[in-house]
DSSP file (Angstrom, degrees, kcal/mol; ACC not computed):
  #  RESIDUE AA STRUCTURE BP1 BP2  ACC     N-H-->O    O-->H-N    N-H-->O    O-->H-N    TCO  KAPPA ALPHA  PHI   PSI    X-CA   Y-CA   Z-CA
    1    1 A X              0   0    0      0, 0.0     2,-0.3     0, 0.0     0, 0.0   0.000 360.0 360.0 360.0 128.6    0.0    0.0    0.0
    2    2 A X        -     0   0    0      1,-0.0     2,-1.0     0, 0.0     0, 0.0  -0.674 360.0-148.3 -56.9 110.0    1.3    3.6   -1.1
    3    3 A X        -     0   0    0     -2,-0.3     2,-0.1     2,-0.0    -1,-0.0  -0.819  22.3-170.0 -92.8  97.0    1.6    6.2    1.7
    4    4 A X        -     0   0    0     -2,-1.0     2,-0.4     1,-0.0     3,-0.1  -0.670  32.1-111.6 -84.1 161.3    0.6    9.7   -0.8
    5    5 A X        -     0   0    0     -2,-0.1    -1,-0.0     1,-0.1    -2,-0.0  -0.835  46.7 -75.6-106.6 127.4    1.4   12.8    1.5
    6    6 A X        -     0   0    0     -2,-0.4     2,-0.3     1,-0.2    -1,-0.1   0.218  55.4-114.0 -21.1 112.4   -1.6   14.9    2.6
    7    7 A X        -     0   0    0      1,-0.1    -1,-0.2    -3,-0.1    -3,-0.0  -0.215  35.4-118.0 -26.6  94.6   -2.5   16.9   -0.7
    8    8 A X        -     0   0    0     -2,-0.3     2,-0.2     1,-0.1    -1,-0.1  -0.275  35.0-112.3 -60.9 144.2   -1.6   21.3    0.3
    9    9 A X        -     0   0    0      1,-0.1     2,-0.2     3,-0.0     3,-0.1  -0.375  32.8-126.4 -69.6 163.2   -4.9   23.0   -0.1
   10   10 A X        -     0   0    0     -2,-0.2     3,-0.1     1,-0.1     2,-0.1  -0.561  34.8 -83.7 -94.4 155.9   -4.6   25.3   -3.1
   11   11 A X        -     0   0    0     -2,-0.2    -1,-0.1     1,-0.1     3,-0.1  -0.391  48.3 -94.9 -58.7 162.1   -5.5   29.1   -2.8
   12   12 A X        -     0   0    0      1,-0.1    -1,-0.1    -2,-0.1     2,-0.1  -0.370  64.3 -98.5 -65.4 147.4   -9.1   30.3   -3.1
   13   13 A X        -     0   0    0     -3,-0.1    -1,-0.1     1,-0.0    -3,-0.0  -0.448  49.4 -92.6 -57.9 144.9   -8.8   31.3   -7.5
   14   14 A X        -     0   0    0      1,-0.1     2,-0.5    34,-0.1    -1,-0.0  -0.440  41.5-132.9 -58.7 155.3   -8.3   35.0   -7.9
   15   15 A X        -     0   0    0     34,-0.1     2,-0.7    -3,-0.1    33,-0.2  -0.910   8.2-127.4-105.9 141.0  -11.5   37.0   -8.4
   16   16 A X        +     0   0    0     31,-2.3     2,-0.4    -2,-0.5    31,-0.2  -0.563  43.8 160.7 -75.2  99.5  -12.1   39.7  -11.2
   17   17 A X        -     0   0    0     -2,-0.7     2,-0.3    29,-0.1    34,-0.1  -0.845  39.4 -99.4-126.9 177.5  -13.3   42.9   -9.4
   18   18 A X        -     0   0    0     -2,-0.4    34,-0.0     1,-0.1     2,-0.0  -0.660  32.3-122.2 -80.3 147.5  -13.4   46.5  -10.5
   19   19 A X     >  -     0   0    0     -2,-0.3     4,-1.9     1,-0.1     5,-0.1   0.004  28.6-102.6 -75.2-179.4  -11.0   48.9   -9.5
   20   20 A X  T  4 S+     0   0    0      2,-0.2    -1,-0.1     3,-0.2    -2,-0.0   0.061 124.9  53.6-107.9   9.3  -11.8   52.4   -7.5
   21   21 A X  T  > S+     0   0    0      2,-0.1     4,-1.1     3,-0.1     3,-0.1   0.617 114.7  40.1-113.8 -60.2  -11.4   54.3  -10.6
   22   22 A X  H  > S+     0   0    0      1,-0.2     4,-3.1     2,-0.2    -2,-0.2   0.859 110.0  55.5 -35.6 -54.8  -13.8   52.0  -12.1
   23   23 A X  H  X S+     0   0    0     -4,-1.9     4,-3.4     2,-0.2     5,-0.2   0.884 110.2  52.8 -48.0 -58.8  -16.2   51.8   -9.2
   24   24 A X  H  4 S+     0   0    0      1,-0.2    -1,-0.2     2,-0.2    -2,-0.2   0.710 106.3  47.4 -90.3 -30.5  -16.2   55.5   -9.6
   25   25 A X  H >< S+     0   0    0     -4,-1.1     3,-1.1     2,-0.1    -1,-0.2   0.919 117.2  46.8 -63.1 -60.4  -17.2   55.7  -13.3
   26   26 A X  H 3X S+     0   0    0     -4,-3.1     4,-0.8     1,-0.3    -2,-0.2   0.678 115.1  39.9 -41.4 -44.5  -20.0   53.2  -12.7
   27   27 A X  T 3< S+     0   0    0     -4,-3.4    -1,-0.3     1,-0.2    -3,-0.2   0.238 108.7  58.1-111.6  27.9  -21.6   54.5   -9.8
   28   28 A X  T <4 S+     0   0    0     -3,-1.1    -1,-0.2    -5,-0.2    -2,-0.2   0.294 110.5  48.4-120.1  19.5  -21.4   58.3  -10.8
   29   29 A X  T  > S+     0   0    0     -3,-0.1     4,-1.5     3,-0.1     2,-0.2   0.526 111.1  50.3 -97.4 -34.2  -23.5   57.1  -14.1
   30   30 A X  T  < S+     0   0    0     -4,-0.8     2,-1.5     2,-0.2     3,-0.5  -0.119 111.7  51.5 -84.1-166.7  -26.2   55.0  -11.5
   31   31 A X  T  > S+     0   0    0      1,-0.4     4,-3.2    -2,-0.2     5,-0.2  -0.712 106.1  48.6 -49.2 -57.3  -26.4   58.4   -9.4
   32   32 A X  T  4 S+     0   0    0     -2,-1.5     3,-0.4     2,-0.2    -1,-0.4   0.926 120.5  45.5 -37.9 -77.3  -27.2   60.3  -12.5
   33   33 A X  T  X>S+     0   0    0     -4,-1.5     4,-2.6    -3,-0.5     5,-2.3   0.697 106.8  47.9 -17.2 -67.3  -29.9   57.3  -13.0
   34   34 A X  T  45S+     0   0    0      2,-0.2    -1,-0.3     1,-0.2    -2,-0.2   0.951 108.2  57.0 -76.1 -56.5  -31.3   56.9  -10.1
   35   35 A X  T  <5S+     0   0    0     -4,-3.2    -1,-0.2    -3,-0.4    -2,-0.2   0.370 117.9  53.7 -65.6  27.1  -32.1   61.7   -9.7
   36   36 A X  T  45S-     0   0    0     -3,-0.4    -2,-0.2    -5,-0.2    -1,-0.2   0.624 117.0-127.7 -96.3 -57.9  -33.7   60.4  -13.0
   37   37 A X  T  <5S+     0   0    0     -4,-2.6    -3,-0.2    -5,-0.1    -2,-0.1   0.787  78.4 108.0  90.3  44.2  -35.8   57.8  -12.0
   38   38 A X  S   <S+     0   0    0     -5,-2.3     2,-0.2     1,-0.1    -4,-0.2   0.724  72.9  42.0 -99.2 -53.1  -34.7   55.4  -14.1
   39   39 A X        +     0   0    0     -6,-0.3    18,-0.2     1,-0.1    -3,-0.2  -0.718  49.0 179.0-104.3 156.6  -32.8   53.1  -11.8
   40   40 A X        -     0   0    0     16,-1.3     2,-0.3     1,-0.6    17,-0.1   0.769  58.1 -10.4-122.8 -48.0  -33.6   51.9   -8.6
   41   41 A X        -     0   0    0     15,-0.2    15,-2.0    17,-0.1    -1,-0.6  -0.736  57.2-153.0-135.6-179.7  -31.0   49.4   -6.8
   42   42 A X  E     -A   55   0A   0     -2,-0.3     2,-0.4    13,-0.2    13,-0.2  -0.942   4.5-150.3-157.1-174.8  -28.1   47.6   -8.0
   43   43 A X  E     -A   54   0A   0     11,-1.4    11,-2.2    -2,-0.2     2,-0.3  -0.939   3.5-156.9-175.1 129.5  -25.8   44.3   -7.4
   44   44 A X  E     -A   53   0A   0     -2,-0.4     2,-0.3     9,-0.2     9,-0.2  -0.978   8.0-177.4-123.7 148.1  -22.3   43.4   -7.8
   45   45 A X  E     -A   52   0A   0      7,-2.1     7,-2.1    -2,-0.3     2,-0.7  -0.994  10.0-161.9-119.1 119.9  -20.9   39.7   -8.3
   46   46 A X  E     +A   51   0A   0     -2,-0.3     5,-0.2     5,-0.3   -29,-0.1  -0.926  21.9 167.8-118.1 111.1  -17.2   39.3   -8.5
   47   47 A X        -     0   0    0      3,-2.9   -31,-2.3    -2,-0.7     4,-0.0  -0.047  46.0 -89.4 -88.9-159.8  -16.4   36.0  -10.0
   48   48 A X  S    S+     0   0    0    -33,-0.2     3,-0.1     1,-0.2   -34,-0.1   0.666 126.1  24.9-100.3 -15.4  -13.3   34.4  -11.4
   49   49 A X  S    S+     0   0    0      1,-0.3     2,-0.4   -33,-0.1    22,-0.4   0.774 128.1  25.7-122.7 -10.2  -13.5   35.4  -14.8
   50   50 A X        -     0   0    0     20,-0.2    -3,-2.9   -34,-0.1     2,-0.4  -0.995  43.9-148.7-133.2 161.8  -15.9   38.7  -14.2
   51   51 A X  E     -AB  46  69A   0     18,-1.6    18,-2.2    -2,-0.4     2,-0.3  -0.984  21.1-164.7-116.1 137.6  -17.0   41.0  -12.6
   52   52 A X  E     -AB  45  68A   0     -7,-2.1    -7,-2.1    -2,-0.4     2,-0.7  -0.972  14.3-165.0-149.5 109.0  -20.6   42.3  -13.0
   53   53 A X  E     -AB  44  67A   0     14,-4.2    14,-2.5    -2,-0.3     2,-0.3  -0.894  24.3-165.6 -96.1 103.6  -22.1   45.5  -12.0
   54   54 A X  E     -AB  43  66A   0    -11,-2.2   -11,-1.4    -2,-0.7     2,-0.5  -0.664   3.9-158.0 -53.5 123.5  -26.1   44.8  -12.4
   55   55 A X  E     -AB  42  65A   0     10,-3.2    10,-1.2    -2,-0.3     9,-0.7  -0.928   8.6-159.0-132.8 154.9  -28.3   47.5  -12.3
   56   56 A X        -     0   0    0    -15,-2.0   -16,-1.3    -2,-0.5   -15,-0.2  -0.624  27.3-156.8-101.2 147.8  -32.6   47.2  -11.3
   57   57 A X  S    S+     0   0    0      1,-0.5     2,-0.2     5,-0.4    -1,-0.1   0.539  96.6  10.9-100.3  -8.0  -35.5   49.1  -11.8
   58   58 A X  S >  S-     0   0    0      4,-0.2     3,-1.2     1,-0.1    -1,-0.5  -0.919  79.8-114.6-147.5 157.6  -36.8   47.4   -8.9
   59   59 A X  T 3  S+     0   0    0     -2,-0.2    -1,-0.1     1,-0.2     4,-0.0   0.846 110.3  51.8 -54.7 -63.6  -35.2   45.1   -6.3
   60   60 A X  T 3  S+     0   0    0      2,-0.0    -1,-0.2    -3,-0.0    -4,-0.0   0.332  94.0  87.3 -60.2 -36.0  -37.4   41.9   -7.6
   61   61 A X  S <  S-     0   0    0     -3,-1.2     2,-0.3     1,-0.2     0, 0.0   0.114  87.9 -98.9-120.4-131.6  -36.6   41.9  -11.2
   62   62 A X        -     0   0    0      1,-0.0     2,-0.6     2,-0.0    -5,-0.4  -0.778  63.5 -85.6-110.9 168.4  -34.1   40.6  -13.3
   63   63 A X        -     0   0    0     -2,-0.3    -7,-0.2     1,-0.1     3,-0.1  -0.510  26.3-141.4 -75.5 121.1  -31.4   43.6  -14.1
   64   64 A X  S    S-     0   0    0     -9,-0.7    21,-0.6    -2,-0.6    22,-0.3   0.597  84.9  -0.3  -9.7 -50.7  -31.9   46.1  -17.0
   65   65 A X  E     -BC  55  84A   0    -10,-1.2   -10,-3.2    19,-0.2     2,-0.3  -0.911  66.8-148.6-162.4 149.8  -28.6   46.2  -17.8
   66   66 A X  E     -BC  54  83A   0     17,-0.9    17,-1.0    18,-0.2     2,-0.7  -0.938   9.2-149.8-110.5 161.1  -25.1   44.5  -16.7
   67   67 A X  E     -BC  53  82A   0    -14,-2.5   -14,-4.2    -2,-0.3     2,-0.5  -0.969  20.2-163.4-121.2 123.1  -21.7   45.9  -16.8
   68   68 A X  E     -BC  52  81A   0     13,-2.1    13,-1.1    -2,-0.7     2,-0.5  -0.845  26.2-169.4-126.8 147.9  -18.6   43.6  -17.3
   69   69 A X  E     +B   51   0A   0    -18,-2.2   -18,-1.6    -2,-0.5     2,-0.5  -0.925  17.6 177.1-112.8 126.9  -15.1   43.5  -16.9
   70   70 A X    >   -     0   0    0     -2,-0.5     3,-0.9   -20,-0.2   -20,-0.2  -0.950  12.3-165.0-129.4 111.9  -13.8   40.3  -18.5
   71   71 A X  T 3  S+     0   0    0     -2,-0.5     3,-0.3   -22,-0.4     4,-0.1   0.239  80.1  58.7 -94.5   8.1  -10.4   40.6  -18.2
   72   72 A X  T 3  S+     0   0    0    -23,-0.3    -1,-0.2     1,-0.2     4,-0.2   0.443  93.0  63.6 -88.2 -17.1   -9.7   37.9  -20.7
   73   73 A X  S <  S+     0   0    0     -3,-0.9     5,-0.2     1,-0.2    -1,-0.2  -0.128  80.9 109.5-104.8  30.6  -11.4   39.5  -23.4
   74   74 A X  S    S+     0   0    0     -3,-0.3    -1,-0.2     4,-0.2     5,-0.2   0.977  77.7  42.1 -80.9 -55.1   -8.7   42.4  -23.0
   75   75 A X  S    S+     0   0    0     -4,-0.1    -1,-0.2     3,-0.1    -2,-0.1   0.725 119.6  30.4   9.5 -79.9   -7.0   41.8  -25.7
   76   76 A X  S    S-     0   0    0     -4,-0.2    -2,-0.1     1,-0.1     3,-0.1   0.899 136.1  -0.9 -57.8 -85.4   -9.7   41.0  -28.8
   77   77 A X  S    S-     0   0    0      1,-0.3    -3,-0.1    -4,-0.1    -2,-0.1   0.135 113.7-104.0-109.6  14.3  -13.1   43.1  -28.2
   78   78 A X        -     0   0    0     -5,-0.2    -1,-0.3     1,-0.1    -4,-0.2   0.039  24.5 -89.7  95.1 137.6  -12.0   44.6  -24.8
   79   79 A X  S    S+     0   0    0     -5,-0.2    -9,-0.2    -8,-0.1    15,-0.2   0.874  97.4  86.5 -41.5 -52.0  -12.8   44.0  -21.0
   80   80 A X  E     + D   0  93A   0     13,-1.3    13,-0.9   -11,-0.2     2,-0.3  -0.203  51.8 166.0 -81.8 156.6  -15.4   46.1  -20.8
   81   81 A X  E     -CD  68  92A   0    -13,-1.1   -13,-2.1    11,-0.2     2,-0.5  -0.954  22.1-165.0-151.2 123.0  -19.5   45.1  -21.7
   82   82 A X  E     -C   67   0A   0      9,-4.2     8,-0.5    -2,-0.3     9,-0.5  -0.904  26.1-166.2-113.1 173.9  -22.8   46.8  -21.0
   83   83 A X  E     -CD  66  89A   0    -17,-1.0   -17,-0.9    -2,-0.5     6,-0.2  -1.000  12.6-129.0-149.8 127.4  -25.2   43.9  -21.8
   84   84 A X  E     -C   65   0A   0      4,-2.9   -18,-0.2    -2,-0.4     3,-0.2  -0.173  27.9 -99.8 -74.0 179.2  -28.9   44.5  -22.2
   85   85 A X  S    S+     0   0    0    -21,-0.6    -1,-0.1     1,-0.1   -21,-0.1   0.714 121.5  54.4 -27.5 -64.9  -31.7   42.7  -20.4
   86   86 A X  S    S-     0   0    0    -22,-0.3    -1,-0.1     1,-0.1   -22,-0.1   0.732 128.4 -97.1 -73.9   3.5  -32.5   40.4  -23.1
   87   87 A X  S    S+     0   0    0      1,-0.3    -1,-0.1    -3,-0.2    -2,-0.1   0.075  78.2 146.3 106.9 -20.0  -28.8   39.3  -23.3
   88   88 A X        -     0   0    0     -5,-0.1    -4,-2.9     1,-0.1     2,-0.8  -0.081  49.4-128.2 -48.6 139.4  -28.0   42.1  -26.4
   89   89 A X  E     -D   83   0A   0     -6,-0.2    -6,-0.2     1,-0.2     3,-0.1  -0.904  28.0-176.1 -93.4 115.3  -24.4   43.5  -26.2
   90   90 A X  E     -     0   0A   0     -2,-0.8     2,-0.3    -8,-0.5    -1,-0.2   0.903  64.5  -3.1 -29.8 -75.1  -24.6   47.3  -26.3
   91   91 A X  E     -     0   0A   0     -9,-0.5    -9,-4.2    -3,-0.2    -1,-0.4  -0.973  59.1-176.3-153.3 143.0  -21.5   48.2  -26.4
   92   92 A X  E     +D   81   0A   0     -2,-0.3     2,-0.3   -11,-0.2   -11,-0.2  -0.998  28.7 120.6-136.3 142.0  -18.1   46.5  -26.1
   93   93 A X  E     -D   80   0A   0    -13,-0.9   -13,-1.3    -2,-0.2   -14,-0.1  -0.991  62.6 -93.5 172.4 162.7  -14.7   48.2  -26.0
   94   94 A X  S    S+     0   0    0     -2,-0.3     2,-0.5   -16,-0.2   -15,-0.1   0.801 102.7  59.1 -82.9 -31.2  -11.2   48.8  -23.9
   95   95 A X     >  -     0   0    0      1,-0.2     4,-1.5     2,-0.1    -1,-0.1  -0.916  65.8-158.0-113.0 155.5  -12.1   52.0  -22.0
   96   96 A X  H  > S+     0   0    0     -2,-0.5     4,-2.1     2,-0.2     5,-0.3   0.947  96.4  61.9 -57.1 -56.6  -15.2   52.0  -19.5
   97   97 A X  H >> S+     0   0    0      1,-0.2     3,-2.4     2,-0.2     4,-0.7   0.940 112.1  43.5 -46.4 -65.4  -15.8   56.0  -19.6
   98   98 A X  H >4 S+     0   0    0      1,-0.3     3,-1.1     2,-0.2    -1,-0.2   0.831 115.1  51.0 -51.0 -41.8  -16.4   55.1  -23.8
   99   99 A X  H 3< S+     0   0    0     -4,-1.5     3,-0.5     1,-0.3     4,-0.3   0.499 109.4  44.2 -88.9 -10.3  -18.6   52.0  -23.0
  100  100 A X  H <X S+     0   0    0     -3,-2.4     4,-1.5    -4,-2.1    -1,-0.3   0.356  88.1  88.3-113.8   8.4  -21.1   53.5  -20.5
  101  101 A X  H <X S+     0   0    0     -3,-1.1     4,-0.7    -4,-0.7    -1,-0.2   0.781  77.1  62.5 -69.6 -17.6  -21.2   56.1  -22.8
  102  102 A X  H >4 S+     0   0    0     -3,-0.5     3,-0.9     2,-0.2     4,-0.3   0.941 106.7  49.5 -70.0 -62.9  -24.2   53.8  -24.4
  103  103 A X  H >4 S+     0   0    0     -4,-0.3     3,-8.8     1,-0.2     4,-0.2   0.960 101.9  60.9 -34.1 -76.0  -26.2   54.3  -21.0
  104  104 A X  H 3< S+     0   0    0     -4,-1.5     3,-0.5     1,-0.3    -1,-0.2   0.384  94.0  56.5 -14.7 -48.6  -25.8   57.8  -20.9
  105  105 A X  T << S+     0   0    0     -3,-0.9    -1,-0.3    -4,-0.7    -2,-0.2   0.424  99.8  66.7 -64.8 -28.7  -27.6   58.7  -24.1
  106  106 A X  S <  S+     0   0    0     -3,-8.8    -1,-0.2    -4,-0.3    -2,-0.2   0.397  90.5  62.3 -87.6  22.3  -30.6   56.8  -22.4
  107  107 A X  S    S+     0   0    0     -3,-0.5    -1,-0.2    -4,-0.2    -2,-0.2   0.780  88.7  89.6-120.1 -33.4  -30.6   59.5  -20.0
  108  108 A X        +     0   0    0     -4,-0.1     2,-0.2     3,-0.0     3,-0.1  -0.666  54.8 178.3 -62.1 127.0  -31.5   62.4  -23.0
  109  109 A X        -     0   0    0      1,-0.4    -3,-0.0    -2,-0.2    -2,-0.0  -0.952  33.8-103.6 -83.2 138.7  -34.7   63.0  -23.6
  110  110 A X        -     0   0    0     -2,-0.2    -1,-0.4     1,-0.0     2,-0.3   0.100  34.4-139.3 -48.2-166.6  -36.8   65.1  -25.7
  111  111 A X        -     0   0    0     -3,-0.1     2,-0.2     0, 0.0    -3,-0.0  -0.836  17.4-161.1-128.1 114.7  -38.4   68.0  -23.8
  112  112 A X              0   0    0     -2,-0.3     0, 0.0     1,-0.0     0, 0.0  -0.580 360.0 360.0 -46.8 150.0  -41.7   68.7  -24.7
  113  113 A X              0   0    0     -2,-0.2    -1,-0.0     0, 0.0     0, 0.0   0.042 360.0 360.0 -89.2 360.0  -43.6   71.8  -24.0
C-alpha cells in the first residue's frame, strides 16, 4: 500500500473585481440614474472570470442592464461590456468611460412643451 502525502490546499482562485477608478465611473453614471428615476438598486458579483455590476428598476426583477469587466477578453473586443436585459451586447470596447457612454444617451430625452 502507497503512503501519498496529505495533498496542500490550493489558494481560493483570484476573483475579477473593479478597481476604485472603475467603481467611480460606474456608480457616478447609477447616481445620475437613479435623480432620473430610471434606476432603482443595484448588485455586484465578482467571480473568477468577471465581474458584473447589475443595475434594477426594482429590487425583484431581473437587471436592466449589466456591466462587465472580462479581463480575458482584453485583448480582442476589450474587457469592458454593457449587456442589455435580453442578453444584447450594447456596447463593447477597452475603455469603460467610452462603454457606459451607451447608458448615458438613455438618459437624453426630448423635452416637450
Amino acid at each position: 500500500m502507497a503512503v501519498h502525502p496529505i495533498a496542500a490546499t490550493a489558494p481560493p482562485p483570484a476573483r475579477v473585481a473593479f478597481d476604485r477608478r472603475e467603481l467611480g465611473l460606474i456608480l457616478s453614471l447609477y447616481g445620475r440614474m437613479v435623480a432620473a428615476g430610471e434606476w432603482r438598486d443595484y448588485g455586484l458579483s465578482f467571480l473568477r472570470d468577471v465581474a458584473v455590476f447589475s443595475v434594477f428598476r426594482r429590487t425583484a426583477e431581473h437587471p436592466l442592464y449589466r456591466i462587465e469587466k472580462r479581463p480575458r477578453n482584453a485583448a480582442r473586443q476589450g474587457a469592458y461590456a454593457v449587456i442589455a436585459m435580453d442578453g444584447r451586447i450594447l456596447r463593447r470596447g477597452h475603455d469603460l468611460k467610452t462603454v457606459l457612454r451607451v447608458l448615458d444617451r438613455k438618459l437624453i430625452r426630448a423635452v416637450e412643451d
